[in-house]
N, C-alpha and C positions, 0 to 999 in steps of 0.2 A: 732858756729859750727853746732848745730841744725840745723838752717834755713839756713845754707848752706847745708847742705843735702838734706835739704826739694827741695830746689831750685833746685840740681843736680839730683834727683830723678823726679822732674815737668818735666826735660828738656828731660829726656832721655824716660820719656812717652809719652811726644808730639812726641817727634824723633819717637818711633813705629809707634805710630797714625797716622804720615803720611804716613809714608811705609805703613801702614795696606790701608789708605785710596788711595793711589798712586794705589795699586793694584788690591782694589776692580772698582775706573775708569776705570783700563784695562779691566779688565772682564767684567764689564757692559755699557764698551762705547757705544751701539748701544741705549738702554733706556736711557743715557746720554745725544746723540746726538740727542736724537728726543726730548728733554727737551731745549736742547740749540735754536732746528729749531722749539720746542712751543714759546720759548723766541724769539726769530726774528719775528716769527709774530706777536706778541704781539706788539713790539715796530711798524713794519710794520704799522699796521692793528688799532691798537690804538694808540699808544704815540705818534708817528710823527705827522698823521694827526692833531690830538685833541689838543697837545700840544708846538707843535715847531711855527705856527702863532700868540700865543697868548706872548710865552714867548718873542718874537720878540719885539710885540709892548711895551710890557712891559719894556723891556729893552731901546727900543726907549724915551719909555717916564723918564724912570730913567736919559740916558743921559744927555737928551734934555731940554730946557728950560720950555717944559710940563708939568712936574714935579712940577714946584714951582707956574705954575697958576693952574693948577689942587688942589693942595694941599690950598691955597688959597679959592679957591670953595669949600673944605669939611672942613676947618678950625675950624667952628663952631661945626661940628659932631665929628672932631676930639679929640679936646678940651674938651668940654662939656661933651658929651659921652664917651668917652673911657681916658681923662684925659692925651692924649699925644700930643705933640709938633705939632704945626699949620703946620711945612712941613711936617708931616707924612701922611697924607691925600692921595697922589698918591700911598702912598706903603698900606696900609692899603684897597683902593680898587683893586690894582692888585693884592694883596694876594687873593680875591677873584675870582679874572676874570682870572689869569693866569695860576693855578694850584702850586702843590706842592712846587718846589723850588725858585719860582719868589719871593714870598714875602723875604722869605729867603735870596735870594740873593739881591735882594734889600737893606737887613738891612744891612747888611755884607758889602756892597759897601758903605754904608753910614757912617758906624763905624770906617771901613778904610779910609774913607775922613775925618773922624773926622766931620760930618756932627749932629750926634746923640752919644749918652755917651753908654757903651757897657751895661749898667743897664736899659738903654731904649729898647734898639734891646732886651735883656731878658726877658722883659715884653711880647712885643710885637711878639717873637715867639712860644709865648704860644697862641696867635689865629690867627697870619698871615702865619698859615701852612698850607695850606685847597688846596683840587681837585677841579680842575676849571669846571665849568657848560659845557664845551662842553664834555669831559671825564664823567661825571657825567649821562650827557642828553645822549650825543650818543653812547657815549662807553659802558656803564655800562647798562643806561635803553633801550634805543632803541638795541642796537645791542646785548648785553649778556642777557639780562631781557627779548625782547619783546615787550615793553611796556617802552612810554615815558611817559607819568603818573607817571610810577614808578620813575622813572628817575630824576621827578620835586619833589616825596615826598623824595625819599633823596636827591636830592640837601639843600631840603629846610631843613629838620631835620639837614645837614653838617654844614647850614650857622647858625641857630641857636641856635647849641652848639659851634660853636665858637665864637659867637656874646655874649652866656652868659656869657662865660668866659671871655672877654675881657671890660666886663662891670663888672661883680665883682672884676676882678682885679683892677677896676678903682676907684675901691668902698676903697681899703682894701691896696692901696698903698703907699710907702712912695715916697716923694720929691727927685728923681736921678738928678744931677747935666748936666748941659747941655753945651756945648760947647759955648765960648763967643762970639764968630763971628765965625760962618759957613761958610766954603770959598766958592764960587761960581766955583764949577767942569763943570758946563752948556757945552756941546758939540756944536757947528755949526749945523743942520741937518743933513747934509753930512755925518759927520762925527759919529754923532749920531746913523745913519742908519747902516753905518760898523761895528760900534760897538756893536749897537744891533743884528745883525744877526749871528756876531763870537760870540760874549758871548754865547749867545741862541745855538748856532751848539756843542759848547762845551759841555752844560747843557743837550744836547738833546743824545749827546756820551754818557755821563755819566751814564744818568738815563740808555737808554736802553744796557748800558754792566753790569749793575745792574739788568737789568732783567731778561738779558741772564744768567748771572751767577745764580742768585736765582732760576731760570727755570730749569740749569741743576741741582743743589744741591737738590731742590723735587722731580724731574725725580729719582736723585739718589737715596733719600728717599722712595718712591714708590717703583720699583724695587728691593729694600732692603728688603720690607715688614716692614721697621721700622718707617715710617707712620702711616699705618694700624693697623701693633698691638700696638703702641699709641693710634690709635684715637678709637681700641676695647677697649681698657683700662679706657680708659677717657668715653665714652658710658657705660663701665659697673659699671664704678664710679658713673657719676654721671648719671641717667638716663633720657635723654632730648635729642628729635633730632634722630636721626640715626648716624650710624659709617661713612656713607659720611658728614653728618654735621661737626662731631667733624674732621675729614682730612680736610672739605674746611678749616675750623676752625687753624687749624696746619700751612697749606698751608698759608692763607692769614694774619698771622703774619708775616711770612717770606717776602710774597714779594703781596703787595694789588690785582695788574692787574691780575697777576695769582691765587689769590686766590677768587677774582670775576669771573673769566672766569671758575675755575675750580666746585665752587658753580654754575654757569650758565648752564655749562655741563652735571651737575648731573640729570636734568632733574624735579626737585624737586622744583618750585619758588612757593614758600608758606613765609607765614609770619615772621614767623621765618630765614629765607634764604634772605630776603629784611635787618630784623632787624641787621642780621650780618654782612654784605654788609655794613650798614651805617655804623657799630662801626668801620672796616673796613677801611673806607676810613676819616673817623675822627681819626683813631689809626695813619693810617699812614704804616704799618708795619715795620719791620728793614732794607729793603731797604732801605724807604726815610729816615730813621729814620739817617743811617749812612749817606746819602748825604746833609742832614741838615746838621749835626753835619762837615762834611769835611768843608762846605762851610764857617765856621767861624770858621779852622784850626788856630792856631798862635793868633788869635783875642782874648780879653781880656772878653769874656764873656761866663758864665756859662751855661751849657747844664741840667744843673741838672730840674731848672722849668720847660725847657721844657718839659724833660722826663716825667715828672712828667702829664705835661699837655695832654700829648696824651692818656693816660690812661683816665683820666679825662674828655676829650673832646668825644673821644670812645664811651662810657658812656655815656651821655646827647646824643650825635645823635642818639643812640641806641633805647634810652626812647623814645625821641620826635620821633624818625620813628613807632615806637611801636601806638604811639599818634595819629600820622597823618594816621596811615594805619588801627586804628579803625573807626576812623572819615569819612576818603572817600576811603579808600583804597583796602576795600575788594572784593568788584566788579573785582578791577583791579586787582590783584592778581589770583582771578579765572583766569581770560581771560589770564593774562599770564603764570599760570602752563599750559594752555593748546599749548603753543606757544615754538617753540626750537628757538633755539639759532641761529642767524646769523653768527655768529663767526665762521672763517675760516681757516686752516691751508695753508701756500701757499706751491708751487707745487717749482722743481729748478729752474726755469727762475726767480720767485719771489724772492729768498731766492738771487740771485747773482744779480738782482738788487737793493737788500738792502745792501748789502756788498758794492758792488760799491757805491750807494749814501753815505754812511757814511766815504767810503775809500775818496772819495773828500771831505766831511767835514772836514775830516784829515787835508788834503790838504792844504785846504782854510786857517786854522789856523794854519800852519805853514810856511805859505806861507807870512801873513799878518805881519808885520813891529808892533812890541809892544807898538810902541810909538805912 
């Protein structure tokens, strides 16, 4: 009787909370809307370019008979090194080269063919979660930083906290059972190629209505003031940084690109604003965090390691950027606090022809035959 109270009382507070929260969107749709048109460009201006070519190939080669000779060619690294099954090889390097959800999605298509045991994909997305070098290089260092130097010391601090992790896991593992005969899913090219490009249009919907929405949810934050006196709160806790550090800080849990762009903005690229930036895009924030997690919906394997792992992985990029940006990086750092930001908001002809390209992505996948 208790905890059916508790439960009738939970239900009828959320029921407020959202009227409360329904009403403060009306009153502040205008700092909402210009969150939602930061989010379009964002996806615009970053995610598309950076990320919809690579996820492509990626997918291409998941298909494709690529796949199992590529995998073949890294067999030895694979094995050896990281302690996992000689076809993992293909997804193991586009987890690096394609960005966030590729490797992910890879395992996920693997686990569902019953290609890999869902103890193996558990392992394995603890460091096949990683921002791909063009995001890293151009998005992040060239165009939000300033400086592609910068761009190459966190790339490289990204890749080698998730390469430690995926070697001590390899250290500290137990023996997961592996599928007896693996069927051979291999696509035609042809076929290969449409499949990669709908998978990828759908992956590429996803992330950026994830970022739209995270875009307007800190718009709403900001304009609330309950950002800000969090992030005075957290400055006057703990003392380190400034009250825009600990916001970008807030910010890029929530959602990585907008909390890079919003650290970039601040005007502030010191060492400290680099070091967070890597934890950043090692963390992952709760965006990807949630489209990991949807992408192996139904699927028999645990999200817990990974959780676990992004904290973890955060961490290690954080240090080793710390590391690398004592070693050669302080030069470049000068040169880029004195450097703004490329990063651009677009104008309405831009914003309607981002609506329209994705209103055809729509399209194209519901247009296309599932079989």
């Amino acid at each position: 009787m208790k905890n059916q109270r508790l439960k009738n009382t939970f239900k009828y507070v959320l029921a407020i909370g959202i009227i409360v929260l329904a009403f403060f969107l009306l009153k502040l749709s205008k700092p909402v809307g210009d969150g939602i048109r930061s989010g379009l460009a964002l996806s615009a201006n970053v995610i598309i370019p950076s990320l919809f070519p690579f996820m492509v190939l990626a997918s291409f080669i998941s298909f494709s008979f690529i796949s199992e000779k590529l995998s073949s060619l890294l067999s030895p690294i694979t094995t050896k090194v990281f302690g996992l099954p000689k076809q993992m090889g293909a997804v193991l390097l586009m987890s690096f080269v394609g960005g966030y959800p590729v490797g992910a999605r890879m395992l996920s298509g693997m686990v569902e063919s019953k290609k890999i045991s869902g103890q193996t994909a558990e392992r394995m997305l603890c460091f096949c979660v990683n921002a791909g070098p063009s995001f890293i290089l151009s998005a992040i260092g060239a165009s939000m930083l300033g400086s592609i130097q910068l761009g190459v010391i966190l790339f490289s601090s990204h890749v080698l906290a998730s390469l430690t992790v995926g070697f001590l896991l390899a250290r500290f593992r137990t023996p997961s059972p592996q599928p007896a005969h693996a069927p051979n899913t291999a696509q035609p090219l042809y076929a290969a190629f449409v499949s990669a490009v709908c998978s990828s249009a759908s992956s590429v919907i996803s992330i950026c209505a994830f970022i739209v929405l995270f875009s307007g949810m800190i718009a709403f934050g900001n304009s609330t003031g309950l950002f800000l006196g969090l992030s005075k709160f957290l400055h006057t806790l703990i003392p380190f940084g400034s009250a825009a550090f600990w916001e970008g800080l807030i910010t890029g849990i929530l959602e990585v690109t907008t909390g890079c762009a919003r650290l970039a903005e601040s005007g502030a690229v010191g060492a400290s604003t680099v070091v967070l930036i890597s934890f950043f895009l090692s963390f992952g924030s709760l965006s990807i965090i949630f489209q990991i997690m949807f992408c192996f919906k139904g699927l028999s394997v645990s999200m817990k390691p990974f959780l676990i792992s992004r904290f973890v992985c955060g961490v290690l990029s954080a240090v080793f950027a710390f590391l690398l940006l004592k070693i050669f990086g302080e030069g470049i750092v000068a040169v880029a606090a004195g450097m703004k930001a490329i990063f651009v908001l677009p104008g309405p002809v831009q914003i309607i022809t981002i609506l329209c390209m994705l209103g055809m992505c729509s399209i194209l996948l519901m247009s296309v035959n599932k079989s």
